[in-house]
N, CA, C and O atoms as a GROMACS GRO file, in nm:
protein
  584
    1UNK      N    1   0.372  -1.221  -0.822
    1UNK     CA    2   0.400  -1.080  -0.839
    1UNK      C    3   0.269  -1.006  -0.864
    1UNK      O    4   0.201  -1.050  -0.956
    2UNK      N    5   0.221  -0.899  -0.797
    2UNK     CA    6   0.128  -0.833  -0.781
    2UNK      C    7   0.174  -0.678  -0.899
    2UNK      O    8   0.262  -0.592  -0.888
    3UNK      N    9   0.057  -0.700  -1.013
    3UNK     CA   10   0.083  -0.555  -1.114
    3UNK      C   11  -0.071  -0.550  -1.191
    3UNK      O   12  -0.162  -0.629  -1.217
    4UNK      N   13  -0.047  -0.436  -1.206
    4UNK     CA   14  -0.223  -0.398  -1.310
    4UNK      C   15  -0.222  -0.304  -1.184
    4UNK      O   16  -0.170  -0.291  -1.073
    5UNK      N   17  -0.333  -0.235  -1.290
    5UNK     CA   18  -0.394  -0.141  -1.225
    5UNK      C   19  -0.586  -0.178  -1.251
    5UNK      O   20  -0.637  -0.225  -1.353
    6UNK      N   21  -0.657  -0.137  -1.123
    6UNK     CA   22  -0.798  -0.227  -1.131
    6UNK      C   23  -0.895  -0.106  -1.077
    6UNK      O   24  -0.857  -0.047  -0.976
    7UNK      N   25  -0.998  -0.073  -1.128
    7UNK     CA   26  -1.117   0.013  -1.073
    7UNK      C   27  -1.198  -0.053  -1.002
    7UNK      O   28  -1.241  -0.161  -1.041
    8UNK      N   29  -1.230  -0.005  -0.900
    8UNK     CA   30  -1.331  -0.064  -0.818
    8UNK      C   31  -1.413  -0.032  -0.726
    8UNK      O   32  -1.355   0.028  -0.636
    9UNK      N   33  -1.538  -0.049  -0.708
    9UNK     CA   34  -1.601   0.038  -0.577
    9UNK      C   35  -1.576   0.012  -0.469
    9UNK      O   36  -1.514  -0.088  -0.432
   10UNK      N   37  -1.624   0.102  -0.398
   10UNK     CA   38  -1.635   0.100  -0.259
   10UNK      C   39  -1.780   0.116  -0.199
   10UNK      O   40  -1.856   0.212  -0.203
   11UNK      N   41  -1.799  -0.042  -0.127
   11UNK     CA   42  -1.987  -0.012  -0.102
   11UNK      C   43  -1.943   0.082   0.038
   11UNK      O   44  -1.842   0.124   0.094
   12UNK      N   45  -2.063   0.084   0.050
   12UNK     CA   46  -2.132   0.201   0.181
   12UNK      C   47  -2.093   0.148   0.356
   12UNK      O   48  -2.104   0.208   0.462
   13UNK      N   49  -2.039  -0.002   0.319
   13UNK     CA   50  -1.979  -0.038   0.454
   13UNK      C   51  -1.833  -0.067   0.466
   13UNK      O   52  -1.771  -0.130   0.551
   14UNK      N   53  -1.787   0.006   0.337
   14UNK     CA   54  -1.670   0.044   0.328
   14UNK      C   55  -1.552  -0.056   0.326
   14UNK      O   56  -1.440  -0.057   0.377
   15UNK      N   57  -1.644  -0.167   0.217
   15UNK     CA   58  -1.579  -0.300   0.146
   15UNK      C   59  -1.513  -0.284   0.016
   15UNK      O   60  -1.563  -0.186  -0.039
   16UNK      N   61  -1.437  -0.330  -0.045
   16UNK     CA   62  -1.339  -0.344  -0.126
   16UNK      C   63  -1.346  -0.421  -0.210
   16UNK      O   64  -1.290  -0.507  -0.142
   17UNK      N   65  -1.370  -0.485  -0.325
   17UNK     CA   66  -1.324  -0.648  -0.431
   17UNK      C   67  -1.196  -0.570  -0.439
   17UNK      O   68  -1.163  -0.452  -0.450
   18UNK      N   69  -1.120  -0.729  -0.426
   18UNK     CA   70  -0.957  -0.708  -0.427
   18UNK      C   71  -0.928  -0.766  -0.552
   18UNK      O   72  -0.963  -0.884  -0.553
   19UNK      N   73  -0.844  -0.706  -0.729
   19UNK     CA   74  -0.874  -0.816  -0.775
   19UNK      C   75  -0.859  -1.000  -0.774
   19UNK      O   76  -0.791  -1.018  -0.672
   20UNK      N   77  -0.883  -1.115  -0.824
   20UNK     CA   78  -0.879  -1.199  -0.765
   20UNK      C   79  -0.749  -1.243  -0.799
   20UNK      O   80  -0.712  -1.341  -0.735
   21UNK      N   81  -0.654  -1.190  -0.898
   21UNK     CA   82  -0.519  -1.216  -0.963
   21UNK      C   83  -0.446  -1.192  -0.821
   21UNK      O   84  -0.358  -1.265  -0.778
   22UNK      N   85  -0.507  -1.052  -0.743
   22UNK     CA   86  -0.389  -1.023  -0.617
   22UNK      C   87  -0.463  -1.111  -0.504
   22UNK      O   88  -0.411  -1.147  -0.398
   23UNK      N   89  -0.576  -1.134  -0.542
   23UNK     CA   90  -0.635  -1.196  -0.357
   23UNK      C   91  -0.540  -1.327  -0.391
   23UNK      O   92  -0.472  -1.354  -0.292
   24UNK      N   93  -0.511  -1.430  -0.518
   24UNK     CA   94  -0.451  -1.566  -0.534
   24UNK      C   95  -0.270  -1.525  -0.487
   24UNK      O   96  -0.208  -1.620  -0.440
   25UNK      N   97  -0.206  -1.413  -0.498
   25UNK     CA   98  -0.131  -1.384  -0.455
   25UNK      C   99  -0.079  -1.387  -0.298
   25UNK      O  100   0.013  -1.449  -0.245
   26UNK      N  101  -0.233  -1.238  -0.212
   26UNK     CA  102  -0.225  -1.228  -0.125
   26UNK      C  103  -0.259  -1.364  -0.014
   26UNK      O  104  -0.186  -1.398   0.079
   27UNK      N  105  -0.353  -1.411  -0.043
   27UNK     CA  106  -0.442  -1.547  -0.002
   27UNK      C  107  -0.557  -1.462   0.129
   27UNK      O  108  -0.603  -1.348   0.116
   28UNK      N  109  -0.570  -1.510   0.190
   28UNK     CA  110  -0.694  -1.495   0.253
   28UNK      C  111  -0.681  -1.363   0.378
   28UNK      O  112  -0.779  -1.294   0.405
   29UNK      N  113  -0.602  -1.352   0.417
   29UNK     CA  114  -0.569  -1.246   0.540
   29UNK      C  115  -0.438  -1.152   0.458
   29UNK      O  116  -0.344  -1.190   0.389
   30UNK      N  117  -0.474  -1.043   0.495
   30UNK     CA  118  -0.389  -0.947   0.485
   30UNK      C  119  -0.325  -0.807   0.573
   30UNK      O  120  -0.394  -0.773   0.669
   31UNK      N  121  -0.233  -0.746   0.553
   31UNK     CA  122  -0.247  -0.634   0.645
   31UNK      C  123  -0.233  -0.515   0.599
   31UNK      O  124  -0.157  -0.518   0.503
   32UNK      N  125  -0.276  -0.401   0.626
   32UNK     CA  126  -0.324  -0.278   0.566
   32UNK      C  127  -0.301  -0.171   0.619
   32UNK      O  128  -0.380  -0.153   0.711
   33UNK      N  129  -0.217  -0.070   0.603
   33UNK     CA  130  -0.180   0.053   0.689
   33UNK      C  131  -0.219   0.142   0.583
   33UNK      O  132  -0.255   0.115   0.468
   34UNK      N  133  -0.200   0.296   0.664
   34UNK     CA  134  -0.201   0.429   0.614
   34UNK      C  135  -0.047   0.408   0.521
   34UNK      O  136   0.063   0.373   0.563
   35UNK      N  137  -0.080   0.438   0.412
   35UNK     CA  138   0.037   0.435   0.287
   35UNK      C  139   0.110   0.565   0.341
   35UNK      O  140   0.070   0.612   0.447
   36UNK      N  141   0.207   0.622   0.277
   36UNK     CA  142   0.294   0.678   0.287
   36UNK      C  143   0.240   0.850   0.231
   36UNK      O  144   0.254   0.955   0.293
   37UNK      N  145   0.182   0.831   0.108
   37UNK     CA  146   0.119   0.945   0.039
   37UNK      C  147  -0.054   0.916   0.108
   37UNK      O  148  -0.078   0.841   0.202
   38UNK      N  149  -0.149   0.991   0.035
   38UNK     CA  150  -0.287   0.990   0.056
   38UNK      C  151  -0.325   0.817   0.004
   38UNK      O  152  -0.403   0.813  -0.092
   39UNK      N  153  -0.291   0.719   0.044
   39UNK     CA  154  -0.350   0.599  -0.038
   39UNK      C  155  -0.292   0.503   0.110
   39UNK      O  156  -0.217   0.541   0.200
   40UNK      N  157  -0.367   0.355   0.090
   40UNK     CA  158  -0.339   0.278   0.188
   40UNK      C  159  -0.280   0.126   0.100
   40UNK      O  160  -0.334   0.057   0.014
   41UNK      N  161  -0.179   0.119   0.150
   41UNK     CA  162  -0.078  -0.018   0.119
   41UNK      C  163  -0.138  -0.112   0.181
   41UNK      O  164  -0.211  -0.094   0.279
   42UNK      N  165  -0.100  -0.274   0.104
   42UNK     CA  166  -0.185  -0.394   0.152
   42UNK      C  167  -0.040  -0.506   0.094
   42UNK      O  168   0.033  -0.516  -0.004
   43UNK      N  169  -0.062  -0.577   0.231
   43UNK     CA  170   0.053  -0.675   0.197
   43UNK      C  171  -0.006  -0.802   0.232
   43UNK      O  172  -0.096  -0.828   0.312
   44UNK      N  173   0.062  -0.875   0.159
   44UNK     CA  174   0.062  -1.016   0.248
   44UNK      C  175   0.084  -1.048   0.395
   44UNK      O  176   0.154  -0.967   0.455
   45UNK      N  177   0.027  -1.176   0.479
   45UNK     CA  178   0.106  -1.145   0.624
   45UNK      C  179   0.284  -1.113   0.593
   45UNK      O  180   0.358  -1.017   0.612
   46UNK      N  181   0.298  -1.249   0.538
   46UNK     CA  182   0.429  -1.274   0.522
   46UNK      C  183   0.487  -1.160   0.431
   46UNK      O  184   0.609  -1.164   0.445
   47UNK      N  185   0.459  -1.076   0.357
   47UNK     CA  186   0.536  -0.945   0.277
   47UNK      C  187   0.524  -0.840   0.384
   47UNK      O  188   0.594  -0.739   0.391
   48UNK      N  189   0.405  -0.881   0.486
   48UNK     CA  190   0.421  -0.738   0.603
   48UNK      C  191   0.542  -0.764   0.678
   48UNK      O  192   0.610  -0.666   0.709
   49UNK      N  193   0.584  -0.885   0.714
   49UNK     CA  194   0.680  -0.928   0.786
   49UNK      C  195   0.856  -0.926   0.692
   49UNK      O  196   0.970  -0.928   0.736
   50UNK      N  197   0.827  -0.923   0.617
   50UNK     CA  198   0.964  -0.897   0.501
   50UNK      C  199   0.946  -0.745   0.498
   50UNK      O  200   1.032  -0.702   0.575
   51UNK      N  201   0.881  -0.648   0.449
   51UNK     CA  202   0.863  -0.499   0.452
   51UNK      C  203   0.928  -0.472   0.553
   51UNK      O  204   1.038  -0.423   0.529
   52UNK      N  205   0.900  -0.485   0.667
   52UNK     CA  206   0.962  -0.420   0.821
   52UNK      C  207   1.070  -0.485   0.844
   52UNK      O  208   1.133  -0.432   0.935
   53UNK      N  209   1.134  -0.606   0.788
   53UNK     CA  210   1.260  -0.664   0.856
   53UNK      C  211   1.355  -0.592   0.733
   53UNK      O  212   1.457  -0.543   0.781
   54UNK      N  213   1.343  -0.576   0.591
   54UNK     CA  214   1.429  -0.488   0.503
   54UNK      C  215   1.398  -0.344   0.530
   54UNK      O  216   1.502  -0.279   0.544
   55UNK      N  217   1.278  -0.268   0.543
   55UNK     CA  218   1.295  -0.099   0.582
   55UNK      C  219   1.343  -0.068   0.702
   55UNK      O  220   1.409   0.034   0.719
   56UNK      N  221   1.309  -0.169   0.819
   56UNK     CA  222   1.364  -0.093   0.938
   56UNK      C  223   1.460  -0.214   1.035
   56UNK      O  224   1.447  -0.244   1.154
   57UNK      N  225   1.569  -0.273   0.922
   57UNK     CA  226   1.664  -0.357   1.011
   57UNK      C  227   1.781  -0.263   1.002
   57UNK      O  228   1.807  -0.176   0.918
   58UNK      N  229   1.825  -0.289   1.075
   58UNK     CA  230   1.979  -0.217   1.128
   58UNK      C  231   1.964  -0.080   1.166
   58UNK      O  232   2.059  -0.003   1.152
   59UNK      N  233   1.832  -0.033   1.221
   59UNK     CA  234   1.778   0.123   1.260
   59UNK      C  235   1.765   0.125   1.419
   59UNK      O  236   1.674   0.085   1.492
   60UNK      N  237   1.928   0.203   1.455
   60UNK     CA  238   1.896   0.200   1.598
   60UNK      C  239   1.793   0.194   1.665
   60UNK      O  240   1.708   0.252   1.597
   61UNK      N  241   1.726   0.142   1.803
   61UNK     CA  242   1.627   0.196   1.833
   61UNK      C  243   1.615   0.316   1.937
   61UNK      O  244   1.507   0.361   1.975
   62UNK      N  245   1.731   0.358   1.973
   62UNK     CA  246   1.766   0.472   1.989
   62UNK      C  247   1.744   0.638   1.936
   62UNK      O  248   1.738   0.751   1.984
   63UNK      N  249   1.736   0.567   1.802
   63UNK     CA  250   1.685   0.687   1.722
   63UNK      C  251   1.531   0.698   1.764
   63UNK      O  252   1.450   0.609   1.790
   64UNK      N  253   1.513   0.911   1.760
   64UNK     CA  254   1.420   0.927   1.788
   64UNK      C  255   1.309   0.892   1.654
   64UNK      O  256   1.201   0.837   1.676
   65UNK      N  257   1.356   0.934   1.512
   65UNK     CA  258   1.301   0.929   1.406
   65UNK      C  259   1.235   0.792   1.402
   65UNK      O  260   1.113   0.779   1.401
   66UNK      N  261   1.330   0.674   1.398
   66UNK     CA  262   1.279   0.556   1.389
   66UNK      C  263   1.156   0.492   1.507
   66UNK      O  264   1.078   0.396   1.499
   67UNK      N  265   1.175   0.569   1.589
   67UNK     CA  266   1.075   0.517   1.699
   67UNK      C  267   0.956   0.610   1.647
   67UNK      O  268   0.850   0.549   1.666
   68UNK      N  269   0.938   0.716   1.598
   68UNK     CA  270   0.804   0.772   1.558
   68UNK      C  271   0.759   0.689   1.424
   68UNK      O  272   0.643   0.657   1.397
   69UNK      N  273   0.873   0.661   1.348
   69UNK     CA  274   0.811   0.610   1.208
   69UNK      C  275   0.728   0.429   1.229
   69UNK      O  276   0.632   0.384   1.166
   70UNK      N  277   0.790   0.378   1.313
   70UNK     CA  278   0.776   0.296   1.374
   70UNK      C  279   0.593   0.288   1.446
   70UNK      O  280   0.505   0.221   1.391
   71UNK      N  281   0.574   0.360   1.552
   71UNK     CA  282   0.460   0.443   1.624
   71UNK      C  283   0.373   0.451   1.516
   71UNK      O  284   0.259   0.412   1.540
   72UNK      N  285   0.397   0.493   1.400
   72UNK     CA  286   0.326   0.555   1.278
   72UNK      C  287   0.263   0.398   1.196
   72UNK      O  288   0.151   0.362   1.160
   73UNK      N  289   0.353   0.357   1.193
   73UNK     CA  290   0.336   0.209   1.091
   73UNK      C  291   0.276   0.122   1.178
   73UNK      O  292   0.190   0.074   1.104
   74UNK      N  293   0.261   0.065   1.292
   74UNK     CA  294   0.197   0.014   1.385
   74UNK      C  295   0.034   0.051   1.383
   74UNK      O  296  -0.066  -0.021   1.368
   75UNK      N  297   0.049   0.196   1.404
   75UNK     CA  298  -0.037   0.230   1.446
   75UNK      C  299  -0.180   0.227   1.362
   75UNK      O  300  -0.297   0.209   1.395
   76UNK      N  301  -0.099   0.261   1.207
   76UNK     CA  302  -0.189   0.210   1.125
   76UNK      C  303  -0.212   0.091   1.057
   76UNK      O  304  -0.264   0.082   0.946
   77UNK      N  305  -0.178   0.017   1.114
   77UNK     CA  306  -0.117  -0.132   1.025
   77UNK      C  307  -0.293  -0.201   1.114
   77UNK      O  308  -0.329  -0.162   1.226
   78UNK      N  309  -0.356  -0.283   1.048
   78UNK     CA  310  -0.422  -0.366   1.076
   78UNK      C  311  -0.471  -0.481   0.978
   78UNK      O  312  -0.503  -0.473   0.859
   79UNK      N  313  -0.468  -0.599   1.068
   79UNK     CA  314  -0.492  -0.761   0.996
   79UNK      C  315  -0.634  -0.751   0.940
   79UNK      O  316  -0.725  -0.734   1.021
   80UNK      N  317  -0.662  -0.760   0.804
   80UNK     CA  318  -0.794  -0.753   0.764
   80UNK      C  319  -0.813  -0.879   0.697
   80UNK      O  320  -0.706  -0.908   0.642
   81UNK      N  321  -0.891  -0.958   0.678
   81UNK     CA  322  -0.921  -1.084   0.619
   81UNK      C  323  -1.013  -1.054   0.526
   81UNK      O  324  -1.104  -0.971   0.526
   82UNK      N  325  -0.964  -1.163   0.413
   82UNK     CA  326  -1.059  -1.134   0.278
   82UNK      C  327  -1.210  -1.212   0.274
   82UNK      O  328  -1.223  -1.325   0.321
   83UNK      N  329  -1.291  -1.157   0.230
   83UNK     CA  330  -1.430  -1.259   0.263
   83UNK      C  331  -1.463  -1.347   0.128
   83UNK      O  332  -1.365  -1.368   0.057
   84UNK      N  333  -1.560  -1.389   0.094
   84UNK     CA  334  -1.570  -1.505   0.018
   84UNK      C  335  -1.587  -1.463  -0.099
   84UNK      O  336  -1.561  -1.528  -0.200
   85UNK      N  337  -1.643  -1.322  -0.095
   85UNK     CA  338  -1.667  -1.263  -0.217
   85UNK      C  339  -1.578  -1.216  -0.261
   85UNK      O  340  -1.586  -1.188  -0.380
   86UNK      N  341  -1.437  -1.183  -0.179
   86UNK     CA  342  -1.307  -1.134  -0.262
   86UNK      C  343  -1.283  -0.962  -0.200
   86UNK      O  344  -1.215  -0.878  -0.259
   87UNK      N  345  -1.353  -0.939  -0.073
   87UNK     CA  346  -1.347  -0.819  -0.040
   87UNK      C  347  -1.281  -0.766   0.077
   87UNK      O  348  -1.326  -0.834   0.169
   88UNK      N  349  -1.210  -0.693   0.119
   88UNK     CA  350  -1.178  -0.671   0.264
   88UNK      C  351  -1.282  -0.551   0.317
   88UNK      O  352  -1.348  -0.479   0.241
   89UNK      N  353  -1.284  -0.544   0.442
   89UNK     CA  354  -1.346  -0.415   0.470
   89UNK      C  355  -1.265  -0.325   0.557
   89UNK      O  356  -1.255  -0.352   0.676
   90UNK      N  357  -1.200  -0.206   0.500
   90UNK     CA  358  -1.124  -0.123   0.520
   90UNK      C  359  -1.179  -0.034   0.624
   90UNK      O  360  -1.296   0.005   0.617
   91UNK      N  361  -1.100  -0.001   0.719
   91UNK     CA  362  -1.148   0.067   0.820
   91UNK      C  363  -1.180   0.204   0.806
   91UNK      O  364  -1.133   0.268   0.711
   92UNK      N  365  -1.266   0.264   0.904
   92UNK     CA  366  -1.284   0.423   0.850
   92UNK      C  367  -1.173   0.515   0.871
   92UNK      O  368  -1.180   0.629   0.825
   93UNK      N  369  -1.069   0.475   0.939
   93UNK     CA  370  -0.947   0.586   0.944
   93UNK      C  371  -0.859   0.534   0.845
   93UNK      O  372  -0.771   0.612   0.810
   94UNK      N  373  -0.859   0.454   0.807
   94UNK     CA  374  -0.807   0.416   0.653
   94UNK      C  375  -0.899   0.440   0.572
   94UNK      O  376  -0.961   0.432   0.678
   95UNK      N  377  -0.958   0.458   0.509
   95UNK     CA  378  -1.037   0.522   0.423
   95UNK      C  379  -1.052   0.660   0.455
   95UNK      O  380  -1.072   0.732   0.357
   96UNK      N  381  -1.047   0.740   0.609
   96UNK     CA  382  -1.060   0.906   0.570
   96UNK      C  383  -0.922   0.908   0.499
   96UNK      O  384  -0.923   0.957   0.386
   97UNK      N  385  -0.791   0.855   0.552
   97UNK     CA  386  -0.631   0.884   0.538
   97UNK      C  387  -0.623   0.880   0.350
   97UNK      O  388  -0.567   0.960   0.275
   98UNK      N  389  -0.684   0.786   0.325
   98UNK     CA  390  -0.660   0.791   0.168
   98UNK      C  391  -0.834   0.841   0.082
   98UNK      O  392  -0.880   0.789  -0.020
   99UNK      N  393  -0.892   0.946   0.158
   99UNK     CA  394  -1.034   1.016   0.114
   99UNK      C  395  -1.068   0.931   0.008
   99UNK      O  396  -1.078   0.970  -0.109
  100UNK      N  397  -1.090   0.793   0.051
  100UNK     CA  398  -1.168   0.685   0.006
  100UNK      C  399  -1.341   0.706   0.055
  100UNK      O  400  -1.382   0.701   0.171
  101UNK      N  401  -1.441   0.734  -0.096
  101UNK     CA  402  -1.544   0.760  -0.065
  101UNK      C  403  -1.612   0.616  -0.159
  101UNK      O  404  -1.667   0.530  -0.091
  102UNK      N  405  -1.606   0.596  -0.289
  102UNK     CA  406  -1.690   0.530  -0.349
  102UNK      C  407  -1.618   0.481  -0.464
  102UNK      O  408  -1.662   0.376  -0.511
  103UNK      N  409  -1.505   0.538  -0.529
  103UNK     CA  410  -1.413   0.501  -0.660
  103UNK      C  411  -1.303   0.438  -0.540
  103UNK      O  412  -1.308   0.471  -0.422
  104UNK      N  413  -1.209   0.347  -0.595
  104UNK     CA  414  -1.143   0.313  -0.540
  104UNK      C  415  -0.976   0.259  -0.697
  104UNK      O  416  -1.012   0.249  -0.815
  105UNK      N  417  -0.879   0.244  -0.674
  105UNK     CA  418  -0.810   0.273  -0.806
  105UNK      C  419  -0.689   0.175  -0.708
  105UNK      O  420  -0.639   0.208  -0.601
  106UNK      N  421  -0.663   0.036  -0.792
  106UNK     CA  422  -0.619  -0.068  -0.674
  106UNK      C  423  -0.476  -0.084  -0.801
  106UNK      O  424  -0.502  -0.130  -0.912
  107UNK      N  425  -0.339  -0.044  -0.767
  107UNK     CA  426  -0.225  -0.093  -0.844
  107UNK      C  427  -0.151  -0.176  -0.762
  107UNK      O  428  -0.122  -0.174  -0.643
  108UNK      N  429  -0.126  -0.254  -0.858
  108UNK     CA  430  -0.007  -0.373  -0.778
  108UNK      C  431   0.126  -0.296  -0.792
  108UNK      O  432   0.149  -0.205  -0.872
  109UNK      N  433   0.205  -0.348  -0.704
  109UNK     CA  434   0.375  -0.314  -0.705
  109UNK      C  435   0.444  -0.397  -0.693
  109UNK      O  436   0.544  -0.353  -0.637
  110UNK      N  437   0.457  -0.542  -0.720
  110UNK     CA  438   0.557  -0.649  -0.691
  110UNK      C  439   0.485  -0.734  -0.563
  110UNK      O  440   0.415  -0.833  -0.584
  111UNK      N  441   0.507  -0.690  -0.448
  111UNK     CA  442   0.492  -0.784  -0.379
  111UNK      C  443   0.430  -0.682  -0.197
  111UNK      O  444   0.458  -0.699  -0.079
  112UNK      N  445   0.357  -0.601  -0.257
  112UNK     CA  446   0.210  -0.540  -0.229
  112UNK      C  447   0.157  -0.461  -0.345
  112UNK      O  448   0.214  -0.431  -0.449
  113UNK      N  449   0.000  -0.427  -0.294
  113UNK     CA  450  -0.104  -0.356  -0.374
  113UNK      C  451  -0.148  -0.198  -0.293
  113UNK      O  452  -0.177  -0.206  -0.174
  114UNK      N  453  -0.151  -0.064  -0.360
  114UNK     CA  454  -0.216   0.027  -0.277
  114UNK      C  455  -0.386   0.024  -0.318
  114UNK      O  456  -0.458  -0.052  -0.383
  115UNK      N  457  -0.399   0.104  -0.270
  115UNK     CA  458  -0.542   0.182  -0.278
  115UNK      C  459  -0.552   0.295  -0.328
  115UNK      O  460  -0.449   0.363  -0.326
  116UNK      N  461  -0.674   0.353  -0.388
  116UNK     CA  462  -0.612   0.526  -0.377
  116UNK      C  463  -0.812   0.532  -0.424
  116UNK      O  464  -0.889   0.452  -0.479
  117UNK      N  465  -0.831   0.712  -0.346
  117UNK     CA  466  -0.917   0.688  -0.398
  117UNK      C  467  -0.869   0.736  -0.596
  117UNK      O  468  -0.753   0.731  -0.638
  118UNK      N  469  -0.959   0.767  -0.660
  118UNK     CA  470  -0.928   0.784  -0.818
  118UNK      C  471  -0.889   0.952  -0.854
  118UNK      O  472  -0.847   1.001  -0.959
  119UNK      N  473  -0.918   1.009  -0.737
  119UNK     CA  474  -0.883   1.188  -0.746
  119UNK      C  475  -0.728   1.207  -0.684
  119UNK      O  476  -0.649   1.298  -0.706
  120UNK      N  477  -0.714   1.092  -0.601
  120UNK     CA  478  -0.538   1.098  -0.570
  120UNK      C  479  -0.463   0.995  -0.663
  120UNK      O  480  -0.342   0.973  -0.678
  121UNK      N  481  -0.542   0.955  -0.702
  121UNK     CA  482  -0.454   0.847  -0.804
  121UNK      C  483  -0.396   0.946  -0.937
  121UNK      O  484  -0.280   0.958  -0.977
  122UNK      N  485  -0.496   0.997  -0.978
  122UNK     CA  486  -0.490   1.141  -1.113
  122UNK      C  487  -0.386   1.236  -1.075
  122UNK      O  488  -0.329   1.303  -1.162
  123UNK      N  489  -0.348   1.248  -0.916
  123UNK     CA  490  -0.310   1.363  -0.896
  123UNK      C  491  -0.146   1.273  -0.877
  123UNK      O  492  -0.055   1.354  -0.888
  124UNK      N  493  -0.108   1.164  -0.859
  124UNK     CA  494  -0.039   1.127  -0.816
  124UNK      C  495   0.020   1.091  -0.983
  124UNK      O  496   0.123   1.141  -1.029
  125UNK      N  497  -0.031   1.034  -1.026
  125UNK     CA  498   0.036   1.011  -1.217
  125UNK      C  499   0.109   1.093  -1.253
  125UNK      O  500   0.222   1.064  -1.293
  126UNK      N  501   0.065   1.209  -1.250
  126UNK     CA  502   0.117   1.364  -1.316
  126UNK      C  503   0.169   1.399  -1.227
  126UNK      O  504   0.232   1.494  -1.275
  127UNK      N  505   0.208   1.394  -1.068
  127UNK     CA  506   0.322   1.514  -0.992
  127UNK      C  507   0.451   1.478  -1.088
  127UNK      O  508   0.481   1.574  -1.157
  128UNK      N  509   0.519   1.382  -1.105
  128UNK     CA  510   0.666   1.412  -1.114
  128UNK      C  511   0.699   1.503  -1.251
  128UNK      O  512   0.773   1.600  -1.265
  129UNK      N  513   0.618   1.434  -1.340
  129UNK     CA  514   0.644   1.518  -1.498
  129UNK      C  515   0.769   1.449  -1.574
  129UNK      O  516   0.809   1.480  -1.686
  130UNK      N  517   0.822   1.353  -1.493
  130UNK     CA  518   0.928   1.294  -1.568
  130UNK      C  519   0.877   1.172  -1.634
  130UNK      O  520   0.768   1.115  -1.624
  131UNK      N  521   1.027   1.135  -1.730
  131UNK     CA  522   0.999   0.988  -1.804
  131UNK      C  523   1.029   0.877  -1.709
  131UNK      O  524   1.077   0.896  -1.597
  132UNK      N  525   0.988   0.721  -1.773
  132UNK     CA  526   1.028   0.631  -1.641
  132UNK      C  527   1.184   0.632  -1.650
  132UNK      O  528   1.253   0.611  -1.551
  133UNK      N  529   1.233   0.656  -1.769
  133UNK     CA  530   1.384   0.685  -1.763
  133UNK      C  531   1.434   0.743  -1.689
  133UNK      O  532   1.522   0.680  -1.631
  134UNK      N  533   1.417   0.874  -1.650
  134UNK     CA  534   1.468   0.989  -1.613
  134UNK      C  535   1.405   0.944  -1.454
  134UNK      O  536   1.497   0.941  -1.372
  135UNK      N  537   1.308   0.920  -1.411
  135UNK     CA  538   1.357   0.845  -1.286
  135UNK      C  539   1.441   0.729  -1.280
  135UNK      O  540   1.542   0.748  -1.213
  136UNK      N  541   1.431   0.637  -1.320
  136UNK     CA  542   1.529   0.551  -1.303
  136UNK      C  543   1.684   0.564  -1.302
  136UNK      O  544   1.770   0.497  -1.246
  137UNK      N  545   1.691   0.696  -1.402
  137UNK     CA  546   1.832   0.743  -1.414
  137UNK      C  547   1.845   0.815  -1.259
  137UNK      O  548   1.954   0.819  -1.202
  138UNK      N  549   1.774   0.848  -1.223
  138UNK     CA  550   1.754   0.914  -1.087
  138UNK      C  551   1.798   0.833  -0.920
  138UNK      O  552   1.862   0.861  -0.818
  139UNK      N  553   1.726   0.734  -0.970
  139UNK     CA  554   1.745   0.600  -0.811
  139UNK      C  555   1.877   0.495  -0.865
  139UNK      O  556   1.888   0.385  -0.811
  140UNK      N  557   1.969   0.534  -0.970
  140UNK     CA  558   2.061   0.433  -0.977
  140UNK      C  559   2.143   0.474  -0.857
  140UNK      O  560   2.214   0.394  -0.795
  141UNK      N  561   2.125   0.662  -0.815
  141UNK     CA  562   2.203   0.626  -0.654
  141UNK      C  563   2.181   0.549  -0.551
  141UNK      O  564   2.242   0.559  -0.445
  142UNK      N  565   2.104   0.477  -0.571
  142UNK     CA  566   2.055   0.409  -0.472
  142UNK      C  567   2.132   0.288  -0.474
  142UNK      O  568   2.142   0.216  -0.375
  143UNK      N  569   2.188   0.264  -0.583
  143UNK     CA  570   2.235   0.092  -0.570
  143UNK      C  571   2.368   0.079  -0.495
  143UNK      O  572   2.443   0.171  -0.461
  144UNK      N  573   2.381  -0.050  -0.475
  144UNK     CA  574   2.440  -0.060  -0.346
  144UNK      C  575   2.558  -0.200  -0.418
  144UNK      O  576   2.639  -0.254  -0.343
  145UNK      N  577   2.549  -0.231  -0.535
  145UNK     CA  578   2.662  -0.285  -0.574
  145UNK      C  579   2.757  -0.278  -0.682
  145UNK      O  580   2.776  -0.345  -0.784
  146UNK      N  581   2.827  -0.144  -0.613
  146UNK     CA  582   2.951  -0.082  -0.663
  146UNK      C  583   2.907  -0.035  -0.752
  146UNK      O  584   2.978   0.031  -0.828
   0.00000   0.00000   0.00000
């Protein structure tokens, strides 16, 4: 299980230390898209391959929505391998997408890690204004047994 939150730079060729708690998680190759907000998501192969078979199974492909969101996640999704020192090197359209310059602000979520740079991370803490209660009281619509 991937959690903590980790500071870290970003050198000038636009490398990463992953911490080594998530690289023993992730293991040596990973894959890396444009996140959803300003930040970039990192999974395992095998959690990239569970992510897309639970978010987008039973989604016509008929639908126009699903074929753009689809287009979208592809498009930014790329296999990055970790190097010896514990680093990936993030591409430059992943790094403009999450205005990754030199701070870098790495949280685990279970079973991936984002990125952010540390000015969207600040900005992202404080949007909701709620307690973790009061979300959670929030997504119990979500559950799905009875």
């Amino acid at each position: 299980m991937l959690s903590g939150v980790s500071n870290n730079n970003i050198d000038v060729k636009g490398r990463c230390v992953i911490p080594s708690a998530f690289r023993h998680e992730i293991g040596n190759c990973c894959v890396i898209f444009t996140g959803f907000e300003n930040n970039i998501m990192v999974f395992s192969t095998d959690g990239w391959d569970e992510f897309k078979r639970e978010r987008l199974r039973n989604i016509p492909y008929e639908d126009v929505e699903y074929r753009d969101l689809e287009f979208l996640l592809f498009d930014g999704a790329q296999i990055c391998d970790i190097d010896k020192q514990g680093r990936i090197l993030i591409p430059k359209k992943h790094l403009e997408h999450a205005a990754l310059e030199k701070e870098a602000v790495i949280i685990g979520f279970d079973t991936r890690f984002e990125i952010w740079s540390k000015e969207n991370y600040e900005k992202r803490k404080s949007r909701s204004g709620k307690t973790p209660a009061e979300l959670l009281q929030g997504m119990l619509r979500y559950r799905t047994d009875g």
